[in-house]
C-alpha positions as a Markdown table, in Angstrom:
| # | Residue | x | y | z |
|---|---|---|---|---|
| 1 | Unk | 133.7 | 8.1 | -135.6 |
| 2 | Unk | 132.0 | 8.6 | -138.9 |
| 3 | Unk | 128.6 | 10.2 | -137.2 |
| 4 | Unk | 131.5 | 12.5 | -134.7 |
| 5 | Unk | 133.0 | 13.4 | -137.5 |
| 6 | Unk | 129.7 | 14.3 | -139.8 |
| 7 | Unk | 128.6 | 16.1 | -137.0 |
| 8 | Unk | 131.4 | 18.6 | -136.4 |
| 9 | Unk | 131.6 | 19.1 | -140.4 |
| 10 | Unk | 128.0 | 20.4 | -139.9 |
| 11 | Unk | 128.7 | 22.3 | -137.2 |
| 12 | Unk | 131.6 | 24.3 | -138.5 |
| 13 | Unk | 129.7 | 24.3 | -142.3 |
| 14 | Unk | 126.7 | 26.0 | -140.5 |
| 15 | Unk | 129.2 | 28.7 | -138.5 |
| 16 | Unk | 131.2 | 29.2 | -141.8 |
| 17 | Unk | 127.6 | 29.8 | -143.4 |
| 18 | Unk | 126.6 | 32.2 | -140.4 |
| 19 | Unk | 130.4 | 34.3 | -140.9 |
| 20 | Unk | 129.2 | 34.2 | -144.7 |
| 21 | Unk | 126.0 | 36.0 | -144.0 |
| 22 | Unk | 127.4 | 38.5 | -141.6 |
| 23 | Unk | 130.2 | 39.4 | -143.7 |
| 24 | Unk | 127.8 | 39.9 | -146.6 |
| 25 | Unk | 125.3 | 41.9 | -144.6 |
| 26 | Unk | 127.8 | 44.2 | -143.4 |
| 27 | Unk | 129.6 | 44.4 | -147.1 |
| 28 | Unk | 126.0 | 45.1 | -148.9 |
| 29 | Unk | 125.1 | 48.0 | -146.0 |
| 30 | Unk | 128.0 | 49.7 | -144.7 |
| 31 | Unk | 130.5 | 48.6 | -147.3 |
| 32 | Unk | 134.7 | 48.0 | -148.2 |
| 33 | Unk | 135.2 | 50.3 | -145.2 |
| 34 | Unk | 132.5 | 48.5 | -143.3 |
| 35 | Unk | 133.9 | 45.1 | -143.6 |
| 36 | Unk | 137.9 | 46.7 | -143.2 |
| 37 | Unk | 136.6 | 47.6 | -139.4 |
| 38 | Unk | 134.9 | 44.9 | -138.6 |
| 39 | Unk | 138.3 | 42.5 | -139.9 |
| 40 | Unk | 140.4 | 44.6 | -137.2 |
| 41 | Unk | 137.9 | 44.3 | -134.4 |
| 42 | Unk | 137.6 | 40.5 | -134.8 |
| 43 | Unk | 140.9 | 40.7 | -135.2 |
| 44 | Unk | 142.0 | 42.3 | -132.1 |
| 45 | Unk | 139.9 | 39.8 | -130.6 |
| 46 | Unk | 141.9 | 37.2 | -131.9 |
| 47 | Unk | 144.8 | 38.8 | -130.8 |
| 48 | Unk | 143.7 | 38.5 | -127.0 |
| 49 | Unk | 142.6 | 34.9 | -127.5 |
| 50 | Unk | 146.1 | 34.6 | -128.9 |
| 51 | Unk | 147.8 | 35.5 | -125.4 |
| 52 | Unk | 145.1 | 33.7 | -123.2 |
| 53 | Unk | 146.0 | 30.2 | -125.2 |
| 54 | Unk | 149.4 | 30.6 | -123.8 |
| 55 | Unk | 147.8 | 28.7 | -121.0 |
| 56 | Unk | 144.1 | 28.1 | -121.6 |
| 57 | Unk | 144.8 | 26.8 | -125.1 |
| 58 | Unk | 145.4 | 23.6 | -127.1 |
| 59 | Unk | 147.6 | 22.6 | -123.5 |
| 60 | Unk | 144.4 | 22.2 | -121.8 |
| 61 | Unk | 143.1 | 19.1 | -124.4 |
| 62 | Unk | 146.1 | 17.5 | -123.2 |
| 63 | Unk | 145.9 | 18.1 | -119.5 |
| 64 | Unk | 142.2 | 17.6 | -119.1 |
| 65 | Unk | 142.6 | 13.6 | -118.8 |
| 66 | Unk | 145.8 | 14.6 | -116.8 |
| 67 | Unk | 145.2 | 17.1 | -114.3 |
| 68 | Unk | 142.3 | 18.5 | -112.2 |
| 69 | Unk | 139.8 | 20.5 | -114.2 |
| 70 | Unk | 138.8 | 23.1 | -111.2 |
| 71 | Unk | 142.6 | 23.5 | -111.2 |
| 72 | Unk | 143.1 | 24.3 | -114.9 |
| 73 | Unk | 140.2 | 26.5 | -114.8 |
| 74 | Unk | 141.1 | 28.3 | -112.2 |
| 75 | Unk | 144.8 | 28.6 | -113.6 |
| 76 | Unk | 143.5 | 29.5 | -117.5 |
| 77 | Unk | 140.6 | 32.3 | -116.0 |
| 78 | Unk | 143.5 | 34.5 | -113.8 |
| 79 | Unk | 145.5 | 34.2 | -117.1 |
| 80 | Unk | 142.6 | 35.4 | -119.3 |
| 81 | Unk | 142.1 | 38.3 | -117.5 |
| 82 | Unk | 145.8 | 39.1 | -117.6 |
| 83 | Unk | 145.7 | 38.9 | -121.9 |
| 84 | Unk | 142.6 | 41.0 | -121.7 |
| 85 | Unk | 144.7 | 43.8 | -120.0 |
| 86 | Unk | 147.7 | 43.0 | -121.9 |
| 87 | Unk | 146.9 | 42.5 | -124.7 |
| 88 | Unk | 144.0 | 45.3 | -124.8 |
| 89 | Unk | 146.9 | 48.1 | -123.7 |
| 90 | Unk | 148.6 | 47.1 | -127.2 |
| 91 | Unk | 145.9 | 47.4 | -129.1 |
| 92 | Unk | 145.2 | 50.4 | -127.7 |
| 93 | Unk | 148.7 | 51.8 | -127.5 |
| 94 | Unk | 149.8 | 50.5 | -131.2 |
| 95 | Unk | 146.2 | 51.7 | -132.2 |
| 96 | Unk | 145.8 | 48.6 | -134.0 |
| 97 | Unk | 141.8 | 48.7 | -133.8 |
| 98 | Unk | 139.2 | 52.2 | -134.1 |
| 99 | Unk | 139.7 | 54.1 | -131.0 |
| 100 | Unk | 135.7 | 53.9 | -130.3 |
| 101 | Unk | 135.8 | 50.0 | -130.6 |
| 102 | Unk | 138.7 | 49.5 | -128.5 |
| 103 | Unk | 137.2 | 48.9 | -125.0 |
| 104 | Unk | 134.3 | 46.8 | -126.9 |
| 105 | Unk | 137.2 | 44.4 | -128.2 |
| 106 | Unk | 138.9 | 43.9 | -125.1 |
| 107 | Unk | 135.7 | 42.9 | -123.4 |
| 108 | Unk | 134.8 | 40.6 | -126.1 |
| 109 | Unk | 138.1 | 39.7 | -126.1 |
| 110 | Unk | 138.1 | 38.2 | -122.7 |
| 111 | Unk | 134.6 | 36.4 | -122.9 |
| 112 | Unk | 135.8 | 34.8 | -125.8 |
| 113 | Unk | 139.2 | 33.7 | -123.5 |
| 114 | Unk | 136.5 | 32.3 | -121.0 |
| 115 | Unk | 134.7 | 30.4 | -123.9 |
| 116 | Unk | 137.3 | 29.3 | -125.6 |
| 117 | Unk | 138.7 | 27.7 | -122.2 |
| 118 | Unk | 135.4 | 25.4 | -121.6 |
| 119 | Unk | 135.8 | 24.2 | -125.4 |
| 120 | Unk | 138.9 | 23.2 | -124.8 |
| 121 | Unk | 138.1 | 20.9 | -121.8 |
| 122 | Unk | 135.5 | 19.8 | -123.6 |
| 123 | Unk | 137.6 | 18.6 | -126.6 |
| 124 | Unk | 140.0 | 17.0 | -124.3 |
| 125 | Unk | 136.7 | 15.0 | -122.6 |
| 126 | Unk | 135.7 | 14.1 | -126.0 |
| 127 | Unk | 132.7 | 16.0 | -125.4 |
| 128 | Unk | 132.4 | 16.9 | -129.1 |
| 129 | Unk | 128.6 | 16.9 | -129.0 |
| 130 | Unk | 128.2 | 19.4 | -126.4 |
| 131 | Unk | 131.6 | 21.8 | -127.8 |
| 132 | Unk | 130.0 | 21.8 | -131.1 |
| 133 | Unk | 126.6 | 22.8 | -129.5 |
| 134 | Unk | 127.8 | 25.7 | -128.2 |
| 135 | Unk | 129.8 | 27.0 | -130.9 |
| 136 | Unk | 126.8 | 27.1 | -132.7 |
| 137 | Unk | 124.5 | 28.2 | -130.4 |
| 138 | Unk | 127.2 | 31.2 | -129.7 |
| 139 | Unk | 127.1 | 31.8 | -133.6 |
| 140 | Unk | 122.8 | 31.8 | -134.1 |
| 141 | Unk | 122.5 | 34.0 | -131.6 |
| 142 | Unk | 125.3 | 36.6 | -133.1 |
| 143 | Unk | 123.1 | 36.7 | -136.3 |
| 144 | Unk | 119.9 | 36.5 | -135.1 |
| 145 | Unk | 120.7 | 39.8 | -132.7 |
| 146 | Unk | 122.4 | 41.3 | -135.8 |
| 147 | Unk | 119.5 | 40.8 | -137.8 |
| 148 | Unk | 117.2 | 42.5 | -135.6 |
| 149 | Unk | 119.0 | 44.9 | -134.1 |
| 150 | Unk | 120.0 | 46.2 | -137.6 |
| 151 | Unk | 122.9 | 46.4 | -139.7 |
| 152 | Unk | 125.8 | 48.8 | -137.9 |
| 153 | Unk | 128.9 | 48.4 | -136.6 |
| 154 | Unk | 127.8 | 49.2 | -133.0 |
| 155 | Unk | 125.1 | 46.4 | -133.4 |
| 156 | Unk | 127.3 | 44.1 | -134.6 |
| 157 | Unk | 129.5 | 44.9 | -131.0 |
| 158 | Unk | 125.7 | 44.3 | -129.2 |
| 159 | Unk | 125.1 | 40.8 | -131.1 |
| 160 | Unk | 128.4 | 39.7 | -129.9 |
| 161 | Unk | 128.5 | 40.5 | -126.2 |
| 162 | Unk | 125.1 | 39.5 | -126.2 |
| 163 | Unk | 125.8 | 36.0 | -127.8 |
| 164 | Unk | 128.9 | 35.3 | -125.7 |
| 165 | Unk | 127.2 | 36.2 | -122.1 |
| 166 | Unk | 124.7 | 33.7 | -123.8 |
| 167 | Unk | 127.0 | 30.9 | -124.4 |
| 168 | Unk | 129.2 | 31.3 | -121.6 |
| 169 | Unk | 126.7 | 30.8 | -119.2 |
| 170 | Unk | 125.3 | 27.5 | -120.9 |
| 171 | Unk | 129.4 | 26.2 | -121.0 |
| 172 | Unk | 129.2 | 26.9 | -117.3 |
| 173 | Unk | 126.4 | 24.5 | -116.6 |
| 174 | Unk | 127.7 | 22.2 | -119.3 |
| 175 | Unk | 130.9 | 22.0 | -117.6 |
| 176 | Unk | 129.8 | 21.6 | -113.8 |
| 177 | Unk | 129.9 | 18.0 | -113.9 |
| 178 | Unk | 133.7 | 17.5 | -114.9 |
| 179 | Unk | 134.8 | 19.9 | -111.5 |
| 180 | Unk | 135.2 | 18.2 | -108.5 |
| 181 | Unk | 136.1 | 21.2 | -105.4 |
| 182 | Unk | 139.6 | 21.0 | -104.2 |
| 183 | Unk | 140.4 | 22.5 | -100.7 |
| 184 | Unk | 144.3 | 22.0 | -101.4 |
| 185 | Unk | 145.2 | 23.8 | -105.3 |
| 186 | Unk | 148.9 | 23.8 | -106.5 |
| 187 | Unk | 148.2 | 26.7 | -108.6 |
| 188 | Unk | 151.8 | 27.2 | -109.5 |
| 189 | Unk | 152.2 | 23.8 | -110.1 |
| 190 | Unk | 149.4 | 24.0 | -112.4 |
| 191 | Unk | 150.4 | 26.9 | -113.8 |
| 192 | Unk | 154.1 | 26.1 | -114.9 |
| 193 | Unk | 152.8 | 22.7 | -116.4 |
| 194 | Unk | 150.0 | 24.6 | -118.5 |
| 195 | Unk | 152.5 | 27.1 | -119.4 |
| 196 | Unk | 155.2 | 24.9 | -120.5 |
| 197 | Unk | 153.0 | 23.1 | -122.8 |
| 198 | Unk | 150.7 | 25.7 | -123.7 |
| 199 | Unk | 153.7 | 28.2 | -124.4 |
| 200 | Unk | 155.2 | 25.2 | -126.9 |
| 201 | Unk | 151.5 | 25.2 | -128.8 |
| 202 | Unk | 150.5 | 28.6 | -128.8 |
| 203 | Unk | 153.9 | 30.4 | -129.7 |
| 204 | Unk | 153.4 | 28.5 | -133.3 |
| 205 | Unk | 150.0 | 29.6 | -133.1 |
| 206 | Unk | 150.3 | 33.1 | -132.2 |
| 207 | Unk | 153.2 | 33.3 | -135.4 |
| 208 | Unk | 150.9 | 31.4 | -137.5 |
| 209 | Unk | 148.3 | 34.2 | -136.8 |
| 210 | Unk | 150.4 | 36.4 | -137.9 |
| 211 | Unk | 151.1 | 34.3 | -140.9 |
| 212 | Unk | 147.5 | 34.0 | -141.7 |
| 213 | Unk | 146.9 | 38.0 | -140.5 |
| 214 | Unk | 150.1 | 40.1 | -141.1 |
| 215 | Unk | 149.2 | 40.5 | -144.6 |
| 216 | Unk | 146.1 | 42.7 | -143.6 |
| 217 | Unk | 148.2 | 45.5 | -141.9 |
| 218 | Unk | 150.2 | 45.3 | -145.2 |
| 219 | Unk | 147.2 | 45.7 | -147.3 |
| 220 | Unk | 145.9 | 48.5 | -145.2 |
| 221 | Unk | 148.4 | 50.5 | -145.2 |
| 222 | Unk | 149.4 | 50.7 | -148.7 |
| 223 | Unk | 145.8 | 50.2 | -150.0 |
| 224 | Unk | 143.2 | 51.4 | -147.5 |
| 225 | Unk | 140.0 | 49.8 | -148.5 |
| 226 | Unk | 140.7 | 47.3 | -150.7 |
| 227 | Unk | 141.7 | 45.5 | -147.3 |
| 228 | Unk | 137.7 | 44.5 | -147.5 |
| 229 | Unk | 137.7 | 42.6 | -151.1 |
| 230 | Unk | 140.8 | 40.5 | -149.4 |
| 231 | Unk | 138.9 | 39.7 | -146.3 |
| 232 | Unk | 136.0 | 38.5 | -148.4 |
| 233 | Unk | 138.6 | 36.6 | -150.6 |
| 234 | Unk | 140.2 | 35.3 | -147.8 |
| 235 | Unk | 136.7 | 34.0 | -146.2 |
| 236 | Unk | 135.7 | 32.6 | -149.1 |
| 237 | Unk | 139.1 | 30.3 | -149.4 |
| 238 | Unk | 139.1 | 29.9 | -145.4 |
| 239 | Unk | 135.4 | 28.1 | -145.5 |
| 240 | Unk | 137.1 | 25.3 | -147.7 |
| 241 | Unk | 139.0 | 24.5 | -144.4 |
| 242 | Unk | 135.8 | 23.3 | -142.5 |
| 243 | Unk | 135.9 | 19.5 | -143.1 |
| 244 | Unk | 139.6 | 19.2 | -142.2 |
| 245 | Unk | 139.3 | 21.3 | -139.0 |
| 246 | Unk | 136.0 | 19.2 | -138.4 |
| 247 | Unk | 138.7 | 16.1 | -138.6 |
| 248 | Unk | 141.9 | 17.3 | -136.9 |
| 249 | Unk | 139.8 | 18.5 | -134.0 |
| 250 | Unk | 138.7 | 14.7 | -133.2 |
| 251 | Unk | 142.0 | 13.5 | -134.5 |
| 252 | Unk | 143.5 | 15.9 | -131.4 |
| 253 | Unk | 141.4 | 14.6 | -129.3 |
| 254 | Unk | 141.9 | 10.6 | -129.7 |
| 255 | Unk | 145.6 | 11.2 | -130.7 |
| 256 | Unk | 145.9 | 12.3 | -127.3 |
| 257 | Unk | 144.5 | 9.6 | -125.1 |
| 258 | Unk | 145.4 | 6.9 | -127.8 |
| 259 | Unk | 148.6 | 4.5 | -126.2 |
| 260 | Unk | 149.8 | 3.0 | -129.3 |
| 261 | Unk | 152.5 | 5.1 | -131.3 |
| 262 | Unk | 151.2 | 2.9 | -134.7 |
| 263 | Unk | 147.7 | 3.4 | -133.8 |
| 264 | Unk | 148.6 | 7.3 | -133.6 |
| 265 | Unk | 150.1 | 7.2 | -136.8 |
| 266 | Unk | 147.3 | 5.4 | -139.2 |
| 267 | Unk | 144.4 | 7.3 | -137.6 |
| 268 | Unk | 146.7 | 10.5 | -138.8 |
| 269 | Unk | 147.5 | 9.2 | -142.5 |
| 270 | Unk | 143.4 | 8.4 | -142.2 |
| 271 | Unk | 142.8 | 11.7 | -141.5 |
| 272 | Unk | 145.4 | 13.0 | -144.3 |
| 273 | Unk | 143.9 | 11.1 | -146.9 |
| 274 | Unk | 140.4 | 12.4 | -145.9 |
| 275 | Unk | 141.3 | 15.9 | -145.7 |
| 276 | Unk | 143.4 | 15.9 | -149.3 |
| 277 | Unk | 140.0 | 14.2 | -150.9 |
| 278 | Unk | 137.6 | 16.5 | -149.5 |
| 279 | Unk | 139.5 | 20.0 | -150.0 |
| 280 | Unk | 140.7 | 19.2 | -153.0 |
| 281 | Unk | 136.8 | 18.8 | -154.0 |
| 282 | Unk | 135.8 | 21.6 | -152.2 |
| 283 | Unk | 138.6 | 24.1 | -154.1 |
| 284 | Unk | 137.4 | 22.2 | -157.0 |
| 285 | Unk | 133.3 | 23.7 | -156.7 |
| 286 | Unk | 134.6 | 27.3 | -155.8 |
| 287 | Unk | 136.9 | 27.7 | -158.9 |
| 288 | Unk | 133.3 | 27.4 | -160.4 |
| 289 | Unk | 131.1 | 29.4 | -158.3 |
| 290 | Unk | 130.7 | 32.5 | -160.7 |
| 291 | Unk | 132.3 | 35.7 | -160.0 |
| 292 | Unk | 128.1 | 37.1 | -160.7 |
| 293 | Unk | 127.0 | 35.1 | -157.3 |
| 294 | Unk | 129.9 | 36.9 | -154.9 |
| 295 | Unk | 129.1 | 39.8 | -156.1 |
| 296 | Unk | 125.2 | 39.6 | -155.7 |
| 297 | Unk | 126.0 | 37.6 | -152.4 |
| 298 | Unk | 128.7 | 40.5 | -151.1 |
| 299 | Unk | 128.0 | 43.9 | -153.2 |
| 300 | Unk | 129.6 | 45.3 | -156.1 |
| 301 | Unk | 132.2 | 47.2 | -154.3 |
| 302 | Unk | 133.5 | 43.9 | -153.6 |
| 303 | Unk | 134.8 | 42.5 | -157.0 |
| 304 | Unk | 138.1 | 40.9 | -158.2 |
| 305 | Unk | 137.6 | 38.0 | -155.5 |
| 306 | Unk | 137.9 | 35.3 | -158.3 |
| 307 | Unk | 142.0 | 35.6 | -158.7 |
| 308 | Unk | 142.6 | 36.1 | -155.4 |
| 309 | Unk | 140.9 | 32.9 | -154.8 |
| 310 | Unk | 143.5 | 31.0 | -157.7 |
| 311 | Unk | 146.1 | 32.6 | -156.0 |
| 312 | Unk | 144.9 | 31.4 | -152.5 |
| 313 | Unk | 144.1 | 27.8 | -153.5 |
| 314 | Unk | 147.6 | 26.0 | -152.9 |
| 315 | Unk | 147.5 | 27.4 | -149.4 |
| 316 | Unk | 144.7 | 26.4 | -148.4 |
| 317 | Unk | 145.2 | 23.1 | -149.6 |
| 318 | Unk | 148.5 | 23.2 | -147.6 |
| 319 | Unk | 147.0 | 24.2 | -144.4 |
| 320 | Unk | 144.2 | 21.5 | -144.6 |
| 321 | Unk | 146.8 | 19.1 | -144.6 |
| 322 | Unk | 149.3 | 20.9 | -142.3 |
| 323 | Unk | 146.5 | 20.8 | -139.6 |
| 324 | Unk | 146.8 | 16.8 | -139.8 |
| 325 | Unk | 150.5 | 16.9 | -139.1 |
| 326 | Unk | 150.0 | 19.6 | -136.8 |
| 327 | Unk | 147.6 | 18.0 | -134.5 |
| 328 | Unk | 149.7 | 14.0 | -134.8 |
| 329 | Unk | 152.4 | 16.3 | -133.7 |
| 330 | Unk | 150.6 | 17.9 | -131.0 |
| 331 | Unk | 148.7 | 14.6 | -129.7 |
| 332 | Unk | 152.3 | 13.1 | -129.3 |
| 333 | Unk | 154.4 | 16.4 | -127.5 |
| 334 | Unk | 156.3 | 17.1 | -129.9 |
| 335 | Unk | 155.6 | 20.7 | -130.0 |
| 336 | Unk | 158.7 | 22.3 | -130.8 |
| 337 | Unk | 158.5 | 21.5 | -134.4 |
| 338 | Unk | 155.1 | 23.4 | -134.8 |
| 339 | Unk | 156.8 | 26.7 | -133.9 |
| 340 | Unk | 159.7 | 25.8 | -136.4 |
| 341 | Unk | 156.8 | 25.5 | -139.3 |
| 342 | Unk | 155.4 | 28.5 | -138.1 |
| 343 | Unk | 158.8 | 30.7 | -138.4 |
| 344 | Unk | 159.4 | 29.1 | -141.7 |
| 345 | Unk | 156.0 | 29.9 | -143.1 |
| 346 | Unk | 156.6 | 33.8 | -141.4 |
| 347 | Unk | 159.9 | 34.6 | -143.2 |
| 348 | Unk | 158.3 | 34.7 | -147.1 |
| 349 | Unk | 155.4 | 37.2 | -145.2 |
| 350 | Unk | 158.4 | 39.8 | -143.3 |
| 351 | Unk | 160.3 | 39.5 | -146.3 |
| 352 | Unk | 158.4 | 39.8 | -149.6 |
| 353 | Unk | 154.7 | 41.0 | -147.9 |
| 354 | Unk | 155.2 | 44.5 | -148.5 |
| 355 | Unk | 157.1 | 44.1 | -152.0 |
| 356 | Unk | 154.4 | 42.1 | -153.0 |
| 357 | Unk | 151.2 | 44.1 | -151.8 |
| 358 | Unk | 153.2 | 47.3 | -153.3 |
| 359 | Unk | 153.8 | 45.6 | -156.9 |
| 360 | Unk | 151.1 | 42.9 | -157.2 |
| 361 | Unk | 148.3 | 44.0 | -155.1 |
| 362 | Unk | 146.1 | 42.0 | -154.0 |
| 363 | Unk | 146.6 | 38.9 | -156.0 |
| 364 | Unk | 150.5 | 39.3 | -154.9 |
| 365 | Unk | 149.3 | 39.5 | -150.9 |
| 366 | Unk | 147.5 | 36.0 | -152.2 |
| 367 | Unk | 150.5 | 34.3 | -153.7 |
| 368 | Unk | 152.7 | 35.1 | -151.0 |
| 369 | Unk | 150.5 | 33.7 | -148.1 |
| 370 | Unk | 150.0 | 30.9 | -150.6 |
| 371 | Unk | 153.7 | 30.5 | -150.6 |
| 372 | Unk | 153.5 | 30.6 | -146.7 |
| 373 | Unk | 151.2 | 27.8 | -145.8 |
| 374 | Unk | 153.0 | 25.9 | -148.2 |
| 375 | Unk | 156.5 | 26.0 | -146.8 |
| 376 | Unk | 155.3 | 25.2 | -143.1 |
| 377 | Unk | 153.2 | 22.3 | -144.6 |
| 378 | Unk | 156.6 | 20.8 | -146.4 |
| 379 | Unk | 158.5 | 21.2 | -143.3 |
| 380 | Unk | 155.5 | 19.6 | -141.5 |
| 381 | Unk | 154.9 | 16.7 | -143.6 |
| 382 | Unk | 158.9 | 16.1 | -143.3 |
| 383 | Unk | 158.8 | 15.8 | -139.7 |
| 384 | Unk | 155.6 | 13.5 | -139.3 |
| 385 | Unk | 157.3 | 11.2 | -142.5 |
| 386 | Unk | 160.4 | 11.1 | -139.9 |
| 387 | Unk | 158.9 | 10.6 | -136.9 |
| 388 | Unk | 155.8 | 8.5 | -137.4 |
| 389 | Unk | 157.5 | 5.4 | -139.1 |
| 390 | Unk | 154.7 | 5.4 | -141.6 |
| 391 | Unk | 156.2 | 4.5 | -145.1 |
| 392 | Unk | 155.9 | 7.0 | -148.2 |
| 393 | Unk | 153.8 | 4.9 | -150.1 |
| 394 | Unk | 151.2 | 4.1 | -146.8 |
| 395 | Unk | 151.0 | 8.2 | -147.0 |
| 396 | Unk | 150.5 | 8.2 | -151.1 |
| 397 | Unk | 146.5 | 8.5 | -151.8 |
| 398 | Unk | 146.3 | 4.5 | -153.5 |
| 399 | Unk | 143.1 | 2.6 | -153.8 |
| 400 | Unk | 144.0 | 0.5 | -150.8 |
| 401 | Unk | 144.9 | 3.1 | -148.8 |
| 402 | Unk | 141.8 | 4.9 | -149.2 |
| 403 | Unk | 139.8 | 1.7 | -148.9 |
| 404 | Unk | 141.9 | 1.2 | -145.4 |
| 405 | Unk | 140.9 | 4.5 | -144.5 |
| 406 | Unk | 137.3 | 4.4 | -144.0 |
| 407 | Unk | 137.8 | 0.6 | -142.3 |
| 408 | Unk | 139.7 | 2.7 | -140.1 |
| 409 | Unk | 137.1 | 5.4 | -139.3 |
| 410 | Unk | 134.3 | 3.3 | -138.2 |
């Protein structure tokens, strides 16, 4: 599990390190404003992903050792290219991204859907070598058309289709030899037992987007753009998430096909333990990175990350470990408590975001979605304490604990 779980950390380290670049090319060339668009493109994009994991989603990690994969495919691509339409008239409508961009984001929007779909069956066949592959591969190839293309906004649109139509073809072939043809489909059979689980995941997820995102549309409204030194902030924090995503995607995946309820429950305190030490080290080496290096890295129109960053720092460290609960949660159905901790973690962002973007700025948009994280991680960390029958002091960070831990993950 060790060599698994090294291997995704790289992975997501290097695509964290790609974002970096891009973000910082685009900052140094084009720009606050520059990096404001570019935030609600990728953002709309998100947004359509958002709908099509109603029922391509986390579900399909479950259903993958469950049900037939031609089936689920064929079931998760109609409803992609429903979200695309959907979800693409909104932003349009709502005129939530540029108006020239617009078309470009719902049809990255959709390739994404399609993407996304294969990684999913691929996490859910434990296939972490070939998922992580093409996440990356998607990723180099975004930067390395960016890079020679040149540094615009419509180039950046290029290097994206370009890397996805890339990527999705490889997922195809990667994928071909998990489908087996099926002359009799029950797609609605299919459908409604995708939906049903996928609506329980992905309703949390889609208000947890909004938990993590709402805060922009605040931002840019009331300060234009100054939205870009929060994005940057923002990335900066985000990037100390990778090694605990790295673990609580392979924790999803072997929580899922695992039998044993007490077997579930020490591979997640494992994975708790892992992801406290790590981020805590990791939040540790950015409170030192000196404010001179962002701005040589980003631009000088980009300064006054640094507080944003202290005020961020309890959040992230909330969702790090809310992502270990989440996914023990997950692996065992019990996803109704995930869209309670996403609601909880929503009402401080509807009810004090705009107050505190109007008064405090951007270090008040930082402590509030601080505040966020950290309610849906207590309300989290409640319900696994409850449910999983682990004791308070097996989840307390002792020396034998942590020794058990790494027994554990070899």
């Amino acid at each position: 599990m060790i060599k698994t779980i090294s291997n995704t950390t790289f992975t997501l380290a290097l695509i964290s390190l790609i974002n970096f670049v891009l973000v910082a090319l685009v900052s140094n060339n084009l720009g606050e404003n520059g990096v404001a668009v570019m935030g609600l493109v990728v953002l709309g994009i998100s947004f359509i992903v958002m709908i099509s994991n109603l029922v391509g989603g986390s579900a399909l990690v479950y259903l993958s050792s469950r049900k037939p994969i031609f089936s689920l495919l064929l079931v998760s691509y109609l409803w992609a290219i429903f979200s695309a339409i959907f979800m693409g008239t909104v932003l349009w409508f709502f005129e939530l991204v540029p108006n020239q961009f617009v078309f470009w984001t719902i049809a990255i929007g959709f390739m994404e859907c399609l993407f996304s779909i294969h990684n999913q069956i691929f996490i859910g066949k434990e296939q972490l070598k070939t998922h992580n592959s093409l996440k990356l591969t998607q990723k180099g190839v975004q930067l390395l058309t960016f890079l020679i293309l040149g540094v615009t906004l419509q180039n950046f649109i290029v290097s994206l289709v370009l890397s996805y139509v890339l990527s999705l073809f490889l997922s195809f072939v990667a994928l071909k030899k998990n489908i087996r043809f099926q002359h009799r489909i029950e797609l609605f059979t299919v459908f409604k037992t995708s939906f049903v689980y996928g609506f329980q995941i992905q309703l949390s997820n889609i208000i947890q987007l909004l938990n993590y995102r709402l805060i922009y549309f605040f931002i840019g409204k009331s300060m234009g753009g100054l939205l870009g030194i929060f994005i940057v902030a923002v990335q900066l924090a985000e990037s100390l998430w990778i090694p605990s995503k790295a673990l609580a995607i392979i924790q999803y995946g072997k929580v899922s096909n695992e039998k044993k309820s007490q077997k579930k429950s020490e591979l997640t305190v494992s994975f708790i333990h892992l992801s406290f030490l790590i981020t805590s080290l990791a939040i540790v080496i950015l409170w030192m990175v000196p404010n001179e290096w962002i701005l040589s890295l980003f631009g000088k129109d980009i300064s006054g990350t640094k507080p944003i960053i202290y005020a961020l720092s309890l959040g992230v460290m909330s969702v790090a470990l809310s992502q270990s609960f989440s996914h023990y949660l997950s692996g065992t159905g019990q996803y109704k408590h995930l869209l309670i901790a996403a609601l909880v973690g929503l009402a401080p962002i509807i009810l004090f975001g705009k107050y505190a973007v109007i008064n405090y700025q951007l270090i008040g948009a930082g402590i509030i979605t601080s505040l966020s994280y950290t309610f849906s991680c207590i309300y989290l960390g409640i319900v696994f304490y409850k449910s999983s029958g682990i004791k308070l002091k097996d989840i307390l960070i002792l020396k034998t604990s942590f020794l058990e831990t790494f027994k554990l993950l070899k």
